[in-house]
GUTI-722411 format. One record per residue: chain; x, y, z of N, C-alpha, C in turn. Coordinates in Angstrom, 1 decimal. Example, Ala and Ser with C-alpha at 12.3 -4.5 7.8 and 13.67 -1.06 7.14 Angstrom:
BEGIN
@mol->A neast->13.2 nnorth->-5.7 nup->7.8 caeast->12.3 canorth->-4.5 caup->7.8 ceast->13.2 cnorth->-3.3 cup->7.8
@mol->A neast->12.8 nnorth->-2.2 nup->7.1 caeast->13.7 canorth->-1.1 caup->7.1 ceast->12.9 cnorth->0.0 cup->7.9
This chain:
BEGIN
@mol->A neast->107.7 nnorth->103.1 nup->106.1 caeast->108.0 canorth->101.7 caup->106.2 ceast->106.9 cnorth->100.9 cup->105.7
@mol->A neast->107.1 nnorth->100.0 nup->105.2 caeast->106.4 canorth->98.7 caup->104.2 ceast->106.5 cnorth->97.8 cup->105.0
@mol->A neast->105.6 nnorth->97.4 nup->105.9 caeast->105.3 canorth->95.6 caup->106.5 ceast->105.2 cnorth->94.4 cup->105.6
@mol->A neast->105.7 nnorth->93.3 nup->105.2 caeast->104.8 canorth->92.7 caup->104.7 ceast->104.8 cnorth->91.2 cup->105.5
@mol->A neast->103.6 nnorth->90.5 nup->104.6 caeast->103.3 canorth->89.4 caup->106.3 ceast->102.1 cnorth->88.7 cup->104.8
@mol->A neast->102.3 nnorth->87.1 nup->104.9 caeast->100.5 canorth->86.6 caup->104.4 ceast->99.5 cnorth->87.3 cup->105.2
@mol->A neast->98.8 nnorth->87.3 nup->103.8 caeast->97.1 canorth->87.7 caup->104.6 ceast->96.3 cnorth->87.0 cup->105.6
@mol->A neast->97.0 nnorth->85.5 nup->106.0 caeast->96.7 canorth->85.1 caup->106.8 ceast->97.4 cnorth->85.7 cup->108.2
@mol->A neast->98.3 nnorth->86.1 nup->108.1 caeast->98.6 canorth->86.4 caup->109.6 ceast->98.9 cnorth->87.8 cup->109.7
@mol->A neast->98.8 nnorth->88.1 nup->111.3 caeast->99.0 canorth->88.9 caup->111.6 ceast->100.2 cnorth->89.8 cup->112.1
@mol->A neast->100.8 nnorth->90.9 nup->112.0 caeast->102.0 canorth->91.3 caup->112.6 ceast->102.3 cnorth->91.6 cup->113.5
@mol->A neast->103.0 nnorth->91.4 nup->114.7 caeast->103.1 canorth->91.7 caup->116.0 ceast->103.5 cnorth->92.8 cup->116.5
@mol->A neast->102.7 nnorth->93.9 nup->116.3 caeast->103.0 canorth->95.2 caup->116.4 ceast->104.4 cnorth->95.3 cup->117.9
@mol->A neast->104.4 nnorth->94.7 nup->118.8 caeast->105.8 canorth->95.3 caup->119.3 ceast->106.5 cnorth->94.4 cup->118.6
@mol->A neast->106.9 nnorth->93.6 nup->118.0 caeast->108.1 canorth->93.2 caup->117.2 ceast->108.1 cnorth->94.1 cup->115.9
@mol->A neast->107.3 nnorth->94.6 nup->115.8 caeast->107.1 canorth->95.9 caup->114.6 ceast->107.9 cnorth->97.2 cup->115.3
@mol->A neast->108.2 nnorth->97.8 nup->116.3 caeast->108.2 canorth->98.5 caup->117.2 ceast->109.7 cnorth->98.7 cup->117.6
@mol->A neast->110.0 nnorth->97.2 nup->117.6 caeast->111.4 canorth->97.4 caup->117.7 ceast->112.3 cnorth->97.3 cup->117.0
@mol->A neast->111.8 nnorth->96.4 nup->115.8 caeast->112.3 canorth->96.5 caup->114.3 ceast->112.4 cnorth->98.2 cup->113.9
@mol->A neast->111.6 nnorth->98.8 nup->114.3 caeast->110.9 canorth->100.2 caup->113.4 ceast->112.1 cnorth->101.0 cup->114.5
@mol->A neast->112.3 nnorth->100.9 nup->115.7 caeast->112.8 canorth->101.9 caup->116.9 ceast->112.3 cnorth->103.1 cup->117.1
@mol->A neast->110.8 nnorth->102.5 nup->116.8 caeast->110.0 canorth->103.5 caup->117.2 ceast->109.6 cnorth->103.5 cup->118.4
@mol->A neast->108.8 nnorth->104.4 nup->119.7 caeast->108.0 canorth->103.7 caup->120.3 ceast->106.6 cnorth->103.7 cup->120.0
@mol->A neast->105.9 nnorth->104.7 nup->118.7 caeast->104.6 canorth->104.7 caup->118.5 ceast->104.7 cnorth->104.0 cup->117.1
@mol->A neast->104.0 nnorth->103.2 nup->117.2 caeast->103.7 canorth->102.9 caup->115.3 ceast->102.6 cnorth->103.3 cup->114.9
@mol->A neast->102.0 nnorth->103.3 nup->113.6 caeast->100.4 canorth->103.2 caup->113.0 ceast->100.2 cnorth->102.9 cup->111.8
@mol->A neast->99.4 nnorth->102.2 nup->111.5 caeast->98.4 canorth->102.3 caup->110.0 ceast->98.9 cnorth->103.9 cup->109.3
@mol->A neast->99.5 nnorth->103.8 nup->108.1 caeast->99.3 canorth->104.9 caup->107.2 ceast->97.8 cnorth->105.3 cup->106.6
@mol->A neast->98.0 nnorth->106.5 nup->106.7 caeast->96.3 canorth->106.7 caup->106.0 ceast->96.3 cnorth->106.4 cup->104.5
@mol->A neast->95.1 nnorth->106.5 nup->104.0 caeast->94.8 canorth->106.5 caup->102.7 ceast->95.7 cnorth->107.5 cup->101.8
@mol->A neast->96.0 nnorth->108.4 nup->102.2 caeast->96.5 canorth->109.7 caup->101.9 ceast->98.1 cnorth->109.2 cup->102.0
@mol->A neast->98.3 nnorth->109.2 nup->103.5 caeast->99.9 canorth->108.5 caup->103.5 ceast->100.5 cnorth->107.7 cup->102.8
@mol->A neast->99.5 nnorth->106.7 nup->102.6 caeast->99.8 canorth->105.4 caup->101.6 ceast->100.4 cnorth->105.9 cup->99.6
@mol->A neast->99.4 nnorth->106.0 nup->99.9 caeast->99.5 canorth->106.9 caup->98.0 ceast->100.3 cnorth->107.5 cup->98.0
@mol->A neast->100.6 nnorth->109.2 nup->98.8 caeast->102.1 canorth->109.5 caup->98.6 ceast->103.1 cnorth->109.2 cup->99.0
@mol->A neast->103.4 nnorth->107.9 nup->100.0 caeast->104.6 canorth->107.2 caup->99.7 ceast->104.9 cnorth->106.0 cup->98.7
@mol->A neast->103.9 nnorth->106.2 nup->98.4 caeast->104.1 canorth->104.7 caup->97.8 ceast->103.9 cnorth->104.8 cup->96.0
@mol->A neast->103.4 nnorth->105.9 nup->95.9 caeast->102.4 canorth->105.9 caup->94.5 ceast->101.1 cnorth->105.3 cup->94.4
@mol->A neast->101.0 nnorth->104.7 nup->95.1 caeast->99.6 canorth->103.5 caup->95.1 ceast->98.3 cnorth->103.6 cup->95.9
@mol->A neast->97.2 nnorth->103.2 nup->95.6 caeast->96.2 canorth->103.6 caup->96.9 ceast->96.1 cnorth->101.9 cup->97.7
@mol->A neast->95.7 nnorth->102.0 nup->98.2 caeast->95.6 canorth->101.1 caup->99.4 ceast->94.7 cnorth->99.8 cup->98.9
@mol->A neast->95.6 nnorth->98.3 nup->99.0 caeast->95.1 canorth->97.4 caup->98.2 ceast->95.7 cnorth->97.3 cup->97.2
@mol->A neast->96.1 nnorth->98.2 nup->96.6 caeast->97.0 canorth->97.8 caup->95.1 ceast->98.3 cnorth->98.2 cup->95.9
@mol->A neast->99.2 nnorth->98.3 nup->96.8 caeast->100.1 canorth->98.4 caup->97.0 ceast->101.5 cnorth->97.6 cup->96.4
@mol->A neast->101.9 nnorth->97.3 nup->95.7 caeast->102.9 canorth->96.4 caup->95.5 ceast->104.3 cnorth->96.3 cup->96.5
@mol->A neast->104.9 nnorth->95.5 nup->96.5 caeast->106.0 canorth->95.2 caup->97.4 ceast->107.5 cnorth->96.3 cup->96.9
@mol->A neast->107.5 nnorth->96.6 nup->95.7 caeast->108.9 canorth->97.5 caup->95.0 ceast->108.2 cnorth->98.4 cup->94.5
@mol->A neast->108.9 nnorth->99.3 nup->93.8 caeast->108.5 canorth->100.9 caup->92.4 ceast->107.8 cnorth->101.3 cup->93.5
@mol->A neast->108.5 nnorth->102.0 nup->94.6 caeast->107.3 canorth->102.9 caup->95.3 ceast->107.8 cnorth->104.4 cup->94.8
@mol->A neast->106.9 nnorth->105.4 nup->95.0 caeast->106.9 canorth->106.9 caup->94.4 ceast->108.7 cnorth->107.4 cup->95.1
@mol->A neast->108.1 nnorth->107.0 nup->96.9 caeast->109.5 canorth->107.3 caup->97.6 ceast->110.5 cnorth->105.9 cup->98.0
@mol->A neast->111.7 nnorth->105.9 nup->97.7 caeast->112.4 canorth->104.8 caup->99.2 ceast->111.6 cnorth->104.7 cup->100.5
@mol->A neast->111.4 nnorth->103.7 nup->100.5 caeast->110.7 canorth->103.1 caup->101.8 ceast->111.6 cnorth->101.8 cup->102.6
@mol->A neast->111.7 nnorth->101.7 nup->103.1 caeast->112.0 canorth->100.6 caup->104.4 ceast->111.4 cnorth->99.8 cup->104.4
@mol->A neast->111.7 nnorth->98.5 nup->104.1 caeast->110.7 canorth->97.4 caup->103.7 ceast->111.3 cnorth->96.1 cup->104.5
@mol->A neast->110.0 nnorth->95.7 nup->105.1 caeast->110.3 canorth->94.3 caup->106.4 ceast->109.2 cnorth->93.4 cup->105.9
@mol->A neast->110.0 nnorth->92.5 nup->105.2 caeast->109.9 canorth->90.8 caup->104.7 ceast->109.2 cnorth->90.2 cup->106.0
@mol->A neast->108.0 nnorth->89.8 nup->106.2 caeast->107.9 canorth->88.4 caup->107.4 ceast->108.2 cnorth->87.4 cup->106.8
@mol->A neast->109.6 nnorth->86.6 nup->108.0 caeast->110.4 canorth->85.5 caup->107.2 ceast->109.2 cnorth->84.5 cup->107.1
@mol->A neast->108.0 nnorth->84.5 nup->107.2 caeast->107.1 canorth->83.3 caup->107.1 ceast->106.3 cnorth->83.2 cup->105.8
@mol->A neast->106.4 nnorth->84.3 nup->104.6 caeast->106.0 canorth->84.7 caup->103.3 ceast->107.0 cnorth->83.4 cup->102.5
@mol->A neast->108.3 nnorth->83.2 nup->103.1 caeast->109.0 canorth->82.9 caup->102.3 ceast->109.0 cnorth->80.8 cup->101.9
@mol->A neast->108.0 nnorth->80.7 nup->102.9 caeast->107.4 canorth->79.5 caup->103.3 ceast->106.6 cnorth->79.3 cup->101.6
@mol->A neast->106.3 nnorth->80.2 nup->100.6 caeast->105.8 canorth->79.9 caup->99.7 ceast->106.3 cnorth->80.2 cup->98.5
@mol->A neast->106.4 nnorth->79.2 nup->97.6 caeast->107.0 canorth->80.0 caup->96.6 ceast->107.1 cnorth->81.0 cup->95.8
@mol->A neast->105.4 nnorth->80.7 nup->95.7 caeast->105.0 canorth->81.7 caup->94.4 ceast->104.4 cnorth->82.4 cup->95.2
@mol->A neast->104.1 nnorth->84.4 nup->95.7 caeast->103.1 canorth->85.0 caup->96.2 ceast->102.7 cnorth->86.0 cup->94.9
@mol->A neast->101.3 nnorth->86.2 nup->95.8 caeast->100.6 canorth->87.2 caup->94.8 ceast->100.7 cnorth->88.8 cup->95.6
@mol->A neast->100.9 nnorth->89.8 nup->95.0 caeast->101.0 canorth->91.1 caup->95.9 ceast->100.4 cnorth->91.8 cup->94.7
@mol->A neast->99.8 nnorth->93.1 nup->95.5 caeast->99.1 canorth->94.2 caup->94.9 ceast->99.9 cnorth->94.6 cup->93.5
@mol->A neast->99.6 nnorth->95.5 nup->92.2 caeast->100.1 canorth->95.4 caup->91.3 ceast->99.7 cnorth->97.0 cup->90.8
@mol->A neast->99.4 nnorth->98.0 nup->91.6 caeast->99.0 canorth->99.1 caup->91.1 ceast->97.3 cnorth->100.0 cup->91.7
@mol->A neast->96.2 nnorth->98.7 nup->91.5 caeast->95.3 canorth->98.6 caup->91.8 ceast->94.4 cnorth->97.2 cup->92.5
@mol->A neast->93.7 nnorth->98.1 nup->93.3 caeast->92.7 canorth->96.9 caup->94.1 ceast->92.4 cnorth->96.0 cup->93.1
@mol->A neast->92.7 nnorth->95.8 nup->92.2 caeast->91.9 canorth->94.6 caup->91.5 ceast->92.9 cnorth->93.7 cup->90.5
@mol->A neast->94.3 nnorth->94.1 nup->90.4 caeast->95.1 canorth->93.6 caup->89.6 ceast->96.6 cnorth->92.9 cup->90.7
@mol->A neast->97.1 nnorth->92.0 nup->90.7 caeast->98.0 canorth->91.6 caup->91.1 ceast->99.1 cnorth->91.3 cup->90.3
@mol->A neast->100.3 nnorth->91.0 nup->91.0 caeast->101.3 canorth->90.3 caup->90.2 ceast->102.0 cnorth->89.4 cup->91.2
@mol->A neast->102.6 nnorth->88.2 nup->90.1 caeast->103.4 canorth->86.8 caup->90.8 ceast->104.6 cnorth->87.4 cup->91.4
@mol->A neast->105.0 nnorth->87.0 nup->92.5 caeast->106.5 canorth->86.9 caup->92.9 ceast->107.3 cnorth->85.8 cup->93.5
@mol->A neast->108.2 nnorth->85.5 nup->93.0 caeast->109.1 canorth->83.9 caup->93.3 ceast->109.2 cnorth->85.1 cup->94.9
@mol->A neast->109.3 nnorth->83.8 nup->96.0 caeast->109.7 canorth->84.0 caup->97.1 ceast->111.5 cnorth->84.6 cup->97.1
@mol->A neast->111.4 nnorth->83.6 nup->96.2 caeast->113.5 canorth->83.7 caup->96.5 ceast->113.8 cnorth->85.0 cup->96.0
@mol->A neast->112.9 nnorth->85.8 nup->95.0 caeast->113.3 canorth->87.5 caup->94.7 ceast->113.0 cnorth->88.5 cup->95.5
@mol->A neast->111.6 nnorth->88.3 nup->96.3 caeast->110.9 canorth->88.9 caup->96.9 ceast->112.0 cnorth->90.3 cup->97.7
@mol->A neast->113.2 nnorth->90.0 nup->98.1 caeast->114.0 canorth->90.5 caup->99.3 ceast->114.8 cnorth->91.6 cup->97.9
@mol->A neast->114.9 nnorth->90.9 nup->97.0 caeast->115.9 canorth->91.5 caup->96.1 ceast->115.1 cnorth->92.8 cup->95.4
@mol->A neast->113.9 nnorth->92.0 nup->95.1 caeast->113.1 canorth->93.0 caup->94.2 ceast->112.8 cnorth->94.3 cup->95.0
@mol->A neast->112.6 nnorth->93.9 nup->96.4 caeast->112.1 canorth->95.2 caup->97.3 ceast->112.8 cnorth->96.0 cup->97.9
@mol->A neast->114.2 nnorth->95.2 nup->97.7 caeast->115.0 canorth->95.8 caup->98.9 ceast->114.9 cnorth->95.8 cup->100.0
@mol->A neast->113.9 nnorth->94.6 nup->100.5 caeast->113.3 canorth->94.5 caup->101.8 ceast->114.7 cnorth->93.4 cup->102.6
@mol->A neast->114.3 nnorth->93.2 nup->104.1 caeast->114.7 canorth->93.0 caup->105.1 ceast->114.1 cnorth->91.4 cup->105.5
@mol->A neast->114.7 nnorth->90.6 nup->105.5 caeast->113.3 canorth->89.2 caup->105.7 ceast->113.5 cnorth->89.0 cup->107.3
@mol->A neast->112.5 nnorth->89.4 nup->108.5 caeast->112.7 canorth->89.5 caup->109.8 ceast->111.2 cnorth->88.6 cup->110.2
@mol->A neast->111.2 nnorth->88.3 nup->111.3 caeast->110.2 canorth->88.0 caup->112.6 ceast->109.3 cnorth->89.2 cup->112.5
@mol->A neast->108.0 nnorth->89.0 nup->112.0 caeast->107.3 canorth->90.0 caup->112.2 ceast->105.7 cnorth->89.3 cup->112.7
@mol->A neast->105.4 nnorth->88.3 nup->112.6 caeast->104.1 canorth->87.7 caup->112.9 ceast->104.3 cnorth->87.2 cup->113.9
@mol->A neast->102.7 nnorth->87.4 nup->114.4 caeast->102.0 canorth->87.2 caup->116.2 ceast->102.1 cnorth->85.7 cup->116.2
@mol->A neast->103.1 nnorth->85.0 nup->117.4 caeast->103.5 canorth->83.6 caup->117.5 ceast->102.2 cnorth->82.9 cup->117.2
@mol->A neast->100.6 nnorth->83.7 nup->117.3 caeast->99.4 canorth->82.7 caup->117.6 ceast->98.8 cnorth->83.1 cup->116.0
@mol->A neast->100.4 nnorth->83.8 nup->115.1 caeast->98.9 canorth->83.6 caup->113.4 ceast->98.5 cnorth->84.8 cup->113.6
């Protein structure tokens, strides 16, 4: 599963929890990351991952038009119109950030 959320805020791990119907969640490792995703950590992009993944929109990303997200590598990004963001990813746009940010 793919979180996403601005870098300013945080995700509210039990609204993560029940979104997910899990009762443990975690951080993917370095290792985890890359083989599901293709990517190492920081260059993550939001779509083209190696596997399908499960992807959860925080409806509060959509507050902007234009975002920037990982593009392959820690040092390169790419634009995304908010209004594609769901389409491109195949994501879910849900309640995922801590009411306090």
């Amino acid at each position: 599963m793919l979180a996403l959320c601005a870098g300013t805020d945080r995700i509210d791990e039990a609204k993560l929890r029940t979104l997910a119907g899990a009762g443990t969640i975690r951080r993917a490792t370095a290792a985890e990351a890359r083989d599901s995703t293709g990517y190492p950590i920081g260059g993550v992009p939001p779509f083209a991952h190696a596997r399908p993944l499960r992807v959860l929109i925080d409806r509060g990303l959509l507050r902007h038009e234009a975002l920037w997200a990982g593009a392959g590598t820690g040092e390169t990004v790419v634009r995304v119109w908010s209004r594609d963001l769901a389409r491109a990813s195949g994501g879910t746009v849900v309640d995922l950030v801590a009411s306090n940010g």
